[in-house]
N, C-alpha and C positions, 0 to 999 in steps of 0.2 A: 514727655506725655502731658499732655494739659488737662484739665479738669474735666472740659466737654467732652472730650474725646469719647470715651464711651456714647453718649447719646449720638455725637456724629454718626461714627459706623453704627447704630442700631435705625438711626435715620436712614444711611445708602444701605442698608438692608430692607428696611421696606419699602424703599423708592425700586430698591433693585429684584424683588417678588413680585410690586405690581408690575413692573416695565415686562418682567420673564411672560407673564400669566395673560398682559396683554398683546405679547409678542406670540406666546405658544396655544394662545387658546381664547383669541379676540374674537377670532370672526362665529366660532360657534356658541359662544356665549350670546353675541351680539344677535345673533339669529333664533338661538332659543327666547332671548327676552322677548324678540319680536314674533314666536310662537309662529318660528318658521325653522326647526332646527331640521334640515334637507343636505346636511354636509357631514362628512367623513375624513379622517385622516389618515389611516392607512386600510384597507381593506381585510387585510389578513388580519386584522388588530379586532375587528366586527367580530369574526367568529370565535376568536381566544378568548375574547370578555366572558361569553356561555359560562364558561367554567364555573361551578356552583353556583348555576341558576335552575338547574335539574339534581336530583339528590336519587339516589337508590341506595341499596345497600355497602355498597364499597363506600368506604371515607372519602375516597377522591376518583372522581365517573369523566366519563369522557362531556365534552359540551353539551351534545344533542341530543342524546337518551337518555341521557342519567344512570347507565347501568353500567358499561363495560366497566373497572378498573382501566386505570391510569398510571403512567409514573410522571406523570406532568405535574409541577408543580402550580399548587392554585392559590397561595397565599392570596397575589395581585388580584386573580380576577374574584374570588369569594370576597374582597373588600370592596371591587363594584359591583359588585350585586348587591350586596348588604346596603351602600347606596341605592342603589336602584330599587331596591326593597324599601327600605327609608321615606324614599322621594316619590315613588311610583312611576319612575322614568325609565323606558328602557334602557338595557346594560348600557348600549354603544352611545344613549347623551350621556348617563352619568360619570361615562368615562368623560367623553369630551368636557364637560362644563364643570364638572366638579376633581374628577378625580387626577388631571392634569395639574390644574392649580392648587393640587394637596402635593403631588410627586413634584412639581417645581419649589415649591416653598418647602418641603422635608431637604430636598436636594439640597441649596442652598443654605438653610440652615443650619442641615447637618453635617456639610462642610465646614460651614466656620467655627461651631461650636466643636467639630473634632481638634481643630487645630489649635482653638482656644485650650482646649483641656491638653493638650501636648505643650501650655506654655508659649505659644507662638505670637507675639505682637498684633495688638485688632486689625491697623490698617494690613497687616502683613497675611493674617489670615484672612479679611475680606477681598483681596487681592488673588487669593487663592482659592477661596472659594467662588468667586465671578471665573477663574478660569475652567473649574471644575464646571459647572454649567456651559459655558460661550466659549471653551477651546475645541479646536478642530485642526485641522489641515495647516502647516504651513505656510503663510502667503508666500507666491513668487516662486514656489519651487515646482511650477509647471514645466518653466523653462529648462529647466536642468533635464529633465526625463530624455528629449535631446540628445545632452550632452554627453549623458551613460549609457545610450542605446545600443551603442557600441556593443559594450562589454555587459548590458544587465538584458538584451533584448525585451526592454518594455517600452511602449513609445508610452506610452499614457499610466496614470493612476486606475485600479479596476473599480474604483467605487466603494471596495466591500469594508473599508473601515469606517465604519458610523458612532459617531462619539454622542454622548449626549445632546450636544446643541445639534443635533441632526435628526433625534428620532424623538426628544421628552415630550412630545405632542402625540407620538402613537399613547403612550402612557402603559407600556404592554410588563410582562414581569423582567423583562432584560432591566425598563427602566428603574421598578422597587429596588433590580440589586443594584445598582448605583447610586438608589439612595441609602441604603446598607451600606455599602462598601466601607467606607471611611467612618462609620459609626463602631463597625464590626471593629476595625485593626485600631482606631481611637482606644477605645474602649480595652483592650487587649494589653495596648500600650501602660493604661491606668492603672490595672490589675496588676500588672505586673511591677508598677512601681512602687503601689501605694502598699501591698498584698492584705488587702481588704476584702473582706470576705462576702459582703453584698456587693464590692464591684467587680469581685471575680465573677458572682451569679450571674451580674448582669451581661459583662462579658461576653459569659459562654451561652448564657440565652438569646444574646443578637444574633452569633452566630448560629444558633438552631434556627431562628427568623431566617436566616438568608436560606436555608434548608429549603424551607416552605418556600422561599419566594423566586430563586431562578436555579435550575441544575448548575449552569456552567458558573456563574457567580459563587457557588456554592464552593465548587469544587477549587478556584482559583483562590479564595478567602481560606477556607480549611487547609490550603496548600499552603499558603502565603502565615499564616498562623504559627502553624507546625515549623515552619522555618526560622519566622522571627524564638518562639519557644527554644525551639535548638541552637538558635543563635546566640539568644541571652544564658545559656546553661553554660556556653562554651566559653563565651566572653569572662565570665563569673570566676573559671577554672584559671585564665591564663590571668586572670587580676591575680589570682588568689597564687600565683606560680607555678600552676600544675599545668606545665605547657604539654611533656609527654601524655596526662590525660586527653587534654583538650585534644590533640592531634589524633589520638586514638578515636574519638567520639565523631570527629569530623569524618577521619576516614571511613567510617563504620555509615552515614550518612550518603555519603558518595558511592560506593562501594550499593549499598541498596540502592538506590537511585538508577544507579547504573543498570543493576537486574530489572528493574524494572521497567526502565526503558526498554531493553532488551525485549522484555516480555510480551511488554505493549506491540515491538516490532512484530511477533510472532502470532501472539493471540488476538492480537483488536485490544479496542476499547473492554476495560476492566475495574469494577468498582474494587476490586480485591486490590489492585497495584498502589491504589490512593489510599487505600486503609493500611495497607504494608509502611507506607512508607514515611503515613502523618505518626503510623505507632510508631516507625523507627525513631522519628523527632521528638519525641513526645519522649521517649523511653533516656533518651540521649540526652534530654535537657534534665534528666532525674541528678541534681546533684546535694541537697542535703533534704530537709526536712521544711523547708519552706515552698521547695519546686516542688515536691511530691504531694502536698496538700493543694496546689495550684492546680496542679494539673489534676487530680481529683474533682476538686471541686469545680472547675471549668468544663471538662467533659462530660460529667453528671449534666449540669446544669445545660451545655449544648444537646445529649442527647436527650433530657426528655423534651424538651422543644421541638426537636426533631423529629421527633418517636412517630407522631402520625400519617408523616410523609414514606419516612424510611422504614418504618415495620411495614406498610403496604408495597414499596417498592422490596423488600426483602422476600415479601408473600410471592407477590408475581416473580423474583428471580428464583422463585423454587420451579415454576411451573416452567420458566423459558429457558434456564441456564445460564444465558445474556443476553445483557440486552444489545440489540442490532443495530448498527451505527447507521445511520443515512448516510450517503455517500453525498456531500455537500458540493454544490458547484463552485462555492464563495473560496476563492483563494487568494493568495494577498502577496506578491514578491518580496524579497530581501529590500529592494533597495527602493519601494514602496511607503514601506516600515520607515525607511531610515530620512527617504526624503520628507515624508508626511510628517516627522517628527524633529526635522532638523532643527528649527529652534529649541525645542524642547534639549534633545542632547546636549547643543550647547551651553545651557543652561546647566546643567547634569554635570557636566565639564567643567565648567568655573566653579559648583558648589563644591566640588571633589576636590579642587586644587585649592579651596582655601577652608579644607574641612579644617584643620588646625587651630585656624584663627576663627571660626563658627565656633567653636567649642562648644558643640552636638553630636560628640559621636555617636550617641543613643537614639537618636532623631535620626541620624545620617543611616546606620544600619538599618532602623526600620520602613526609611523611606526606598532604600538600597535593595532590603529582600523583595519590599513589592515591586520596585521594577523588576527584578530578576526573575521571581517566577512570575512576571505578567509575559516578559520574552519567550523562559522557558518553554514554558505553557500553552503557548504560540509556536512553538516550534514541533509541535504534535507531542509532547510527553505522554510516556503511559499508552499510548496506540489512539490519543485521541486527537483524531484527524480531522474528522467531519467539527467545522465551527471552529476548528483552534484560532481560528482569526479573529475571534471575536476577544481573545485571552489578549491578540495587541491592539484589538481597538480600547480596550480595560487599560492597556497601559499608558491612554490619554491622564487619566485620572496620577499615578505618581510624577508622569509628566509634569503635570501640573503644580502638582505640590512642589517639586524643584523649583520650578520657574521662580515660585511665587519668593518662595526660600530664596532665590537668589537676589531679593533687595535686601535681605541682612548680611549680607558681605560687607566687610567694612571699603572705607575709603581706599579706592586703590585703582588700577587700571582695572581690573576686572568689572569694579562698580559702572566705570564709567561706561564697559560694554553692555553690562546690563542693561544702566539706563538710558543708552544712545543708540543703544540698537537691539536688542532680544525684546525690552516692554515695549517700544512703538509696533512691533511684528508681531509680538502677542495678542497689543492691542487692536491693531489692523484683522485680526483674525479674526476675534472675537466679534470685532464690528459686522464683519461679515459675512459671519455664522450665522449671527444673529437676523442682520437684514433680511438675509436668503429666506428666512422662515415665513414671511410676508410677502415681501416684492422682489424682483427679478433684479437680478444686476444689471446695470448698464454693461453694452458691450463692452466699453472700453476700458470700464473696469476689468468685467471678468478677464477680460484677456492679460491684464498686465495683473492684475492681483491673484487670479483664477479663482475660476470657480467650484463651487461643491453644491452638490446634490444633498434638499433637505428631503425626508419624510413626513416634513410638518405640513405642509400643506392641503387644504381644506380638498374635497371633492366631492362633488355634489352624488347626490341618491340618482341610481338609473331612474329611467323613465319611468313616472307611475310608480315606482314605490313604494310614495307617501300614502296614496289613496288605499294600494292593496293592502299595506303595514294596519290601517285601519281598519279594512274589513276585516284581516284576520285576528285581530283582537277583540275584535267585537263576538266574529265566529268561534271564536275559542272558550272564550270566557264563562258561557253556560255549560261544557262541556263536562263529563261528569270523571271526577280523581281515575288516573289510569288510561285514561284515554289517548290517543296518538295520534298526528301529525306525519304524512308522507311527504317527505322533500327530498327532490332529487337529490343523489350520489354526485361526486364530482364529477368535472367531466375537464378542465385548464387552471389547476392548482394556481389560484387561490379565489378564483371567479363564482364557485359555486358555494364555496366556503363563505365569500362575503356574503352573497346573498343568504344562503342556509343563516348564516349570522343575523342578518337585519330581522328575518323571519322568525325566527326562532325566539330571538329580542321580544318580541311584543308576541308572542302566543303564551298562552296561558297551559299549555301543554308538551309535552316531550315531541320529540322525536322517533320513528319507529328507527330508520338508518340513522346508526352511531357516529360520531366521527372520529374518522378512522387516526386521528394523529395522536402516539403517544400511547396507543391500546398494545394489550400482549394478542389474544384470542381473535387474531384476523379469520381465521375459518369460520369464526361465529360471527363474525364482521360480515365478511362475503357470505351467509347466508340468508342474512337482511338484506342486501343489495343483491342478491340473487331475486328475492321476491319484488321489488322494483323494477330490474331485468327482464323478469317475465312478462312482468305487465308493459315493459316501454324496453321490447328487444333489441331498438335501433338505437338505443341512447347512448350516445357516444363517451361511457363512463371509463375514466383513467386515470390511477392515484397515484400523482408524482413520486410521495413518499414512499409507497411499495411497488412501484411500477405495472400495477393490475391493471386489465383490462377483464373486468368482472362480467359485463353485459356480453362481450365475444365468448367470456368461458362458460357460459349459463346457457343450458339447453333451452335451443327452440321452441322443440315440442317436447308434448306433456309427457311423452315417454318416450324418446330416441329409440326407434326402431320397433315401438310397438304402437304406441297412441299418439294422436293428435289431435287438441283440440281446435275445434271446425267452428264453434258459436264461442268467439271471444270475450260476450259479455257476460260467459260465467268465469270468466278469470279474476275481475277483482272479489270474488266468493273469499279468498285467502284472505284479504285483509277484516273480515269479519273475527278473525279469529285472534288477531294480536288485536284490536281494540282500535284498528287507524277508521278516525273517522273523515278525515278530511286529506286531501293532495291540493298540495300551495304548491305555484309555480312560479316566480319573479322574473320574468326576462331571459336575455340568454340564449346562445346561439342554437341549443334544442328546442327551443320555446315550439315554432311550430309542427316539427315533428311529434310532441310530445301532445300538444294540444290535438291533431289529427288522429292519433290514438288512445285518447280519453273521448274521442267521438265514436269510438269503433268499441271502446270497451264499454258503453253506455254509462258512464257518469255522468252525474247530475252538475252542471257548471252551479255553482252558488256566484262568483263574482267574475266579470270578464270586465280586464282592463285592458286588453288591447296588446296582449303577450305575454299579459301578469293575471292568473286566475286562481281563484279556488273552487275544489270541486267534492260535492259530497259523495263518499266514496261506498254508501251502503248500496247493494246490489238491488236489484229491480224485484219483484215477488216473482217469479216463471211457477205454473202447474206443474212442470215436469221438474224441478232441481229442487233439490235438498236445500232450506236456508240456514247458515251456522253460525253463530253464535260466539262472543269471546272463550276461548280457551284458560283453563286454569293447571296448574302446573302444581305438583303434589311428588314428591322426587319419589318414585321416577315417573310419575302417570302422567300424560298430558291427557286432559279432559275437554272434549268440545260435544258443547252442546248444538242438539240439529234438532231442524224443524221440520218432517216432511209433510207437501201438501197435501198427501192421500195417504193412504194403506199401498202397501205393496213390495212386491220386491226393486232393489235400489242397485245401485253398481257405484262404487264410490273407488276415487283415485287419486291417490296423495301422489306428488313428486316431490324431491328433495334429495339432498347430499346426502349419497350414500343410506339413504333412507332403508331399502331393503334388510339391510342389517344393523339399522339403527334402532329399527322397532322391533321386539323382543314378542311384543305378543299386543293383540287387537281385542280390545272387547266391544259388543253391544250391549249394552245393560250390564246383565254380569256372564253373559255366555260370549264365551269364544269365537271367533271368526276366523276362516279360515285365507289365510291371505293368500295371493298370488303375485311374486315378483314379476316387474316387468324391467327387466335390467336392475343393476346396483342402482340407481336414482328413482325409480317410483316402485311403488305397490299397486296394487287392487284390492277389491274383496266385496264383495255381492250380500246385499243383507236384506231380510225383510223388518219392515217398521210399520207399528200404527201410522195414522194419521197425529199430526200434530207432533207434544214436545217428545227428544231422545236424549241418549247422549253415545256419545263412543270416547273410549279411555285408549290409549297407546302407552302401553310398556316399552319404553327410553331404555336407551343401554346409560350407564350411570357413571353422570358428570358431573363430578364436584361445581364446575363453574355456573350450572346450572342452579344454584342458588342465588347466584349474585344477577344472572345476566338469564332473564327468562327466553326459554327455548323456543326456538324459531325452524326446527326439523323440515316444513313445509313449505315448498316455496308456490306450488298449487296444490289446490284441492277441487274436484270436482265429484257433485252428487245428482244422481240422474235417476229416473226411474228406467226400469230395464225395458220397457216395451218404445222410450221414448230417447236410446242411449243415442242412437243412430243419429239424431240433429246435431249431437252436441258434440262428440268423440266420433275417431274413424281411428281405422290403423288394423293390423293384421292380426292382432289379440284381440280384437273386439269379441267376433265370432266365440271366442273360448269363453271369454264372460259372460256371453247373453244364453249360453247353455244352462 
């Protein structure tokens, strides 16, 4: 080792941050400098930033309202926002321009510095840390797919393994736990070497950090933990000569592992089978008075890190039981895995065969467990199906660490395969992972090297965007605390989520429709999008994740089988009452269906871009309709205040889910009304009013959730004078109310 050496590798570390940051995040820098930032990198990535850019009472809210509960975790995107709060940029630049080039340079540095602290040689950990960023795919093993078609029926690779050099330009929480990953199990490593009581803290608080920052990362790290934990208890016993212990403790390991596979088989996805089985590790590694204070002091320190994520996801698993796995389309064959990582194996291969002469067996194990349960893991453990593919795209990462491991082999035939053939292939990969992220491959590369599919890549804002992104910022900004924004429902997961993203980005206001990914309380979901529904019946609304078609299951009319309303432009009356003042619409293959029926419900256009509008959504004055007022919410009273324009008797008409027996009791003032069902989904009730201010209170049957996530019972309301009902309503119940 020479004197400079140290500053060399700190030199190809910052040569090798700038190079990442202008490879992963050139062209949107380059374009906000020039105060033209009109580009996007992954769409679905636009609406995940949201994540604590809206706050209600739950710790952790869905994007768009700020109200539902969540079990998503929001580490990643509450740190762009806290950017974007900072900078006064919307979520989706501060992700691209800043918060990319913070996850590339954590990545990388927190690779090498893991490996440094594990004792690993600089150039040997800088080598390992470039593959941990820039490893991907194989080269050359396109051609084999071919050759196995045979016997594996796949002609091609499916795409669904995305390593870091493929996606660290979305900068979404997949990629914070990649930059955890290696800090987490580093760190674990230390702890357990040094048994030091501020590096055990720290330890078990990274891994509370990865809590916060990706579920499935989460769950592969605490798994990965708990194994290396068990591993080192075991190892400890068969040094010490307690082999019939050790054997007993292993089998006790397995033996659980095995139930709970089993289990997984039967029940689904389970956070109970991963807590069974990290305690059986955990429990297993107890072997004198030094593990026992370890493992104390590590889970202490992980769970109160934790605590904010997981007390709230433990809150909602009282109310759901479990939680519901999406049934994922992303699958990944055996021999997928095997070709996409064939160097890597081989590499895996030589380090094993000359583990001896390494003389790391401590290294080797723990490089050993993280591959294993990264395969595991991927192979559905536990009943978790939906994404296990992502547990072997995770296993790029000990991949890598192999590889890198495999230039400390000493001199021998295996070195010389190393160096003569596994690092030009590594290197070759790496080249052109990386290039892929900017420019396209020449054909003839791709064909002889093959190619891969990045997610980095820049794409521009639909049409008009830019201009509407600023009218609605402008329109929002004077808006008063509490106020609300109507943006369409989905309608081609992830197309209306970006745009809701871009949108939501620069308004200064919530969301009235939650969104829906990652919420428990879908029926309070679908009754927000029930009132959108009403208003836009044709909207072709469909939630990939719950397979809903909400707009087809949302009555027509105001009361199936009894009313109808006939003057459409007392229908947005409803929105007067949750506080939406404004409908933004960005584009998008409803655009003019939707736009045709904002002409029909008489909304005020505030801005027309030419498919991209916003439109003020307060109702017109009419002599004959009741005008109302934001509603306030008092558990269990809903209070909405009215204005009639005269004295007189009124005929007023709520619909809603199940409404008829959702409301307990009607007041005006403080006298009783006497209601009239009109089927399970609406009521009536005929009331006389002064002229001028009212109010009418509804007694709620009583929902705990209703503190967190204010009630939405009404998806219409209609108030009419009775001599003037006939314009507005028709239907076979009229007659009985104008009595």
């Amino acid at each position: 080792m020479t004197r400079n050496q140290p500053t060399l590798v700190w030199a190809c570390l910052f040569a090798l941050v700038c190079l990442f940051i202008f490879i992963f995040a050139g062209p949107q820098i380059t374009d906000f400098w020039h105060g033209n930032a009109n580009t996007v990198r992954h769409i679905e990535s636009v609406s995940l930033s949201l994540y604590g850019r809206f706050h209600g009472t739950a710790f952790v809210t869905d994007a768009y309202s700020g109200e539902f509960p969540t079990y998503y975790n929001f580490l990643s995107d509450w740190l762009i926002n806290l950017i974007a709060h900072v900078t006064g940029l919307p979520p989706f630049e501060a992700q691209a321009v800043i918060y990319v080039p913070l996850l590339l340079t954590l990545l990388l540095l927190g690779a090498y510095l893991s490996m440094r602290a594990l004792d690993i040689e600089r150039s040997v950990a800088l080598f390992m840390a470039l593959l941990v960023v820039g490893a991907g795919e194989t080269p050359f093993v396109q051609h084999f797919y071919r050759v196995f078609q045979r016997f594996s029926g796949v002609s091609q690779a499916s795409g669904n393994l995305i390593p870091p050099a493929e996606s660290m330009g979305v900068a979404s929480s997949q990629d914070l736990g990649w930059v955890l990953f290696l800090p987490v199990l580093a760190s674990l490593y230390c702890a357990k070497r040094g048994d030091r009581a501020i590096t055990t803290i720290f330890a078990g608080a990274l891994l509370g950090v990865a809590c916060l920052a990706h579920t499935l990362t989460f769950l592969q790290l605490a798994t990965t933990v708990s194994v290396c934990v068990a591993a080192d208890g075991i190892a400890s016993l068969v040094r010490a000569g307690r082999i019939g212990n050790a054997i007993a403790r292993a089998s006790v390991i397995v033996i659980v592992l095995a139930l709970m596979i089993m289990r997984g088989n039967v029940v689904g996805l389970s956070m109970l089978s991963f807590v069974v089985f990290w305690s059986t590790c955990f429990l297993t590694s107890l072997v004198d008075a030094r593990s026992l204070r370890f493992t104390a002091i590590y889970g202490v320190s992980a769970a109160i890190v934790a605590s904010p994520y997981a007390l709230q996801v433990w809150q909602l698993s009282l109310q759901a039981g479990r939680f519901e796995e999406v049934d994922s389309y992303a699958r990944v064959p055996t021999i997928e895995f095997i070709l996409f990582h064939l160097v890597y194996i081989a590499s895996v291969a030589i380090v094993l065969l000359n583990a001896r002469r390494l003389g790391r067996p401590d290294l080797l194990i723990w490089l050993s467990v993280m591959l294993l349960v990264s395969v595991g893991m991927g192979l559905g453990a536990f009943g978790l199906n939906s994404h296990a593919y992502r547990f072997w795209t995770n296993a790029i990462i000990p991949f890598a660490l192999f590889a890198g491991f495999s230039l400390t082999v000493p001199p021998s035939p295996s070195r010389k395969m190393v160096l003569g053939l596994i690092v030009p292939l590594l290197l070759i990969g790496v080249v052109r992972n990386l290039w892929v992220v900017r420019y396209p491959l020449p054909e003839a590369i791709s064909r002889t090297v093959g190619s891969v599919e990045s997610y980095n890549g820049a794409r521009p804002l639909p049409t008009g965007a830019s201009a509407l992104l600023d009218q609605l910022r402008t329109q929002t900004a004077p808006l008063p605390s509490g106020s609300r924004v109507l943006v369409p429902p989905e309608y081609d997961y992830p197309q209306q989520a970006y745009r809701n993203g871009l949108m939501l980005a620069v308004s200064s206001i919530s969301s009235f429709v939650p969104d829906p990914r990652y919420i428990m309380w879908h029926d309070l979901y679908a009754d927000r999008v029930a009132v959108f529904c009403s208003l836009f019946p044709a909207y072709p609304h469909y939630d990939l994740h719950t397979k809903a078609r909400l707009c087809d299951q949302t009555p027509k009319q105001l009361a199936p089988g009894h009313l109808d309303l006939i003057d459409v432009r007392a229908a947005p009356d409803v929105l007067a009452l949750y506080r939406v003042r404004l409908l933004a619409l960005l584009q998008g293959p409803p655009a003019d269906t939707m736009i045709e029926q904002a002409q029909r419900l008489g909304l005020k256009p505030i801005y027309d871009g030419g498919g991209s509008m916003i439109w003020d959504t307060k109702s017109q004055p009419d002599p004959d309709r009741i005008s109302f007022g934001p509603a306030t919410y008092r558990e269990p009273e809903l209070s909405i205040p009215m204005v009639a324009p005269q004295a007189g008797r009124y005929i007023i008409v709520l619909a809603g889910r199940t409404i008829a027996s959702n409301v307990r009791q009607l007041r005006s003032g403080q006298a009783p009304a006497e209601l009239h069902p009109l089927g399970a989904d609406a009521i009536a009730v005929a009331m006389d009013l002064p002229a001028g201010a009212s109010e009418m209170t509804l007694t709620l049957s009583l929902d705990s959730r209703l503190r967190t996530v204010f009630p939405t019972p009404i998806r219409l309301i209609v108030g009419v004078k009775q001599e003037a009902a006939q314009k507005v309503i028709a239907g076979p119940s009229l007659q009985q109310l104008l009595r």
